[in-house]
C-alpha positions as CSV (number, residue, x, y, z in Angstrom):
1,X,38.3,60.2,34.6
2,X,40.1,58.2,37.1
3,X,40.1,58.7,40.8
4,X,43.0,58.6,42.2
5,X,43.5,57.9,46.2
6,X,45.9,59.0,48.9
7,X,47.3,58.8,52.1
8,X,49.0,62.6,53.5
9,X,51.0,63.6,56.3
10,X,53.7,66.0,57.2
11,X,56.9,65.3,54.7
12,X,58.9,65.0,57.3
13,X,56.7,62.1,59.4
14,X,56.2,60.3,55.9
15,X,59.7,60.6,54.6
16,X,61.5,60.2,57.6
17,X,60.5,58.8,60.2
18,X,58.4,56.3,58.5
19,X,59.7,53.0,56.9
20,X,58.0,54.4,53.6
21,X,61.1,54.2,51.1
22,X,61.5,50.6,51.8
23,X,57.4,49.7,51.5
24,X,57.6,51.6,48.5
25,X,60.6,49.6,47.4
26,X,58.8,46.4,48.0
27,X,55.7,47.2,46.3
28,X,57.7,48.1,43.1
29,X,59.1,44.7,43.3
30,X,56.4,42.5,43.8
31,X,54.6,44.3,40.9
32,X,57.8,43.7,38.9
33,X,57.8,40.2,40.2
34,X,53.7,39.7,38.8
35,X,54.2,41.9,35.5
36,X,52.1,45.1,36.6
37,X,52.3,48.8,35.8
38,X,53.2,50.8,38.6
39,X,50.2,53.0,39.4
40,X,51.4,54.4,42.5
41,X,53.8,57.8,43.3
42,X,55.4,60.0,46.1
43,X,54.7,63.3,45.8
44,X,56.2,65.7,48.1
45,X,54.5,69.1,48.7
46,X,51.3,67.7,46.6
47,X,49.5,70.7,44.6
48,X,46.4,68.3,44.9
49,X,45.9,69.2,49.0
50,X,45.1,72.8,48.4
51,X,42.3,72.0,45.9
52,X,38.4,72.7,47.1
53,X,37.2,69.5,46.5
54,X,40.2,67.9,48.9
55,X,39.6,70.4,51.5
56,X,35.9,70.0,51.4
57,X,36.5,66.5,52.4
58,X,38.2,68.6,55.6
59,X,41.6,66.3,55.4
60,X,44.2,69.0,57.2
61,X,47.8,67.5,57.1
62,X,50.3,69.7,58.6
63,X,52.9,71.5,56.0
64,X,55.1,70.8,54.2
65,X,53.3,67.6,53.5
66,X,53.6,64.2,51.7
67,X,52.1,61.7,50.0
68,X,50.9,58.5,48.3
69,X,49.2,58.7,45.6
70,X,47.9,55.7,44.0
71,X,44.9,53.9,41.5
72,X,44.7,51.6,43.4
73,X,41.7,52.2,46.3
74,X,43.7,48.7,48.3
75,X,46.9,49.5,47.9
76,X,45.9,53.0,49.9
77,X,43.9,51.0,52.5
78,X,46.9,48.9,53.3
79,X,49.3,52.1,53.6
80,X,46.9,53.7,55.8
81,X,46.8,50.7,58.2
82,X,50.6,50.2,58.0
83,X,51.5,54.2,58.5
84,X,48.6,54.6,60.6
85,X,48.8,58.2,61.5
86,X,48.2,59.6,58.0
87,X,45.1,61.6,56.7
88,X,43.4,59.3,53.5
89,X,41.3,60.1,51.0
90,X,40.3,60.3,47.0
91,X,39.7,62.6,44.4
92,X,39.5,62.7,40.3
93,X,41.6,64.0,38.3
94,X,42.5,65.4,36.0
95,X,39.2,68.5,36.7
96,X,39.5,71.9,36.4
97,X,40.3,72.0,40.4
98,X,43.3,69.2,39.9
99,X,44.9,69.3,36.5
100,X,47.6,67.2,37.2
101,X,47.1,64.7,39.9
102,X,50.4,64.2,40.9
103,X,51.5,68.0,40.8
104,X,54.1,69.4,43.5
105,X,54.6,72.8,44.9
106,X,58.0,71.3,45.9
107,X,60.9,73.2,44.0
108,X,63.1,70.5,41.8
109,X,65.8,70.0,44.5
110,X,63.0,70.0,46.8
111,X,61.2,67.4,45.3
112,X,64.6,65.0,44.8
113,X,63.2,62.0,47.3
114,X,65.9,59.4,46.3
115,X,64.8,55.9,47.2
116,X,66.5,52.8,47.9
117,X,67.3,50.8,44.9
């Protein structure tokens, strides 16, 4: 079962008035560039927050919320340096508390984050 690793904050901090689209963007490309999978995702209004074993770990990120979801435990280290005020953390998946890690509570027109191509 893989673990999967986050950084959180308020949707509006993470999506708005952070550069996260264009980090995001770059990332992509530069695993394009080297051949990789991408194994990270934005999820807006993640289901995964209101787990127990994620609010055991007492991470509180004020709602609605947002985040990055990745595999990769460095690629989550460097967002949390480079966003700074975000909550981080780690859980597996998929458990009977988190099905589907990358699950939303958003609605579908909610959850339509359109990122620079």
């Amino acid at each position: 079962m893989p673990t999967y690793h986050y950084v959180a904050a308020s949707e509006r901090f993470l999506c708005e008035e952070e550069p996260l689209a264009e980090v995001l963007r770059e990332r992509r490309d530069h695993y394009r560039d080297h051949g990789r999978t991408v194994d990270f995702w934005l999820v807006r209004q993640p289901a995964f927050l209101d787990a127990e074993p994620v609010k055991a770990g007492g991470v509180a990120v004020p709602r609605p919320a947002a985040a990055v979801v990745s595999t990769d435990a460095r690629f989550i280290d460097f967002m949390k340096l480079r966003l700074e005020w975000v909550a981080r953390g780690q859980f597996d998946a998929p458990t009977p508390a988190v099905p589907d890690p990358l699950a939303s509570l958003a609605t579908k027109n909610d959850n339509d984050l359109p990122l620079p191509t």
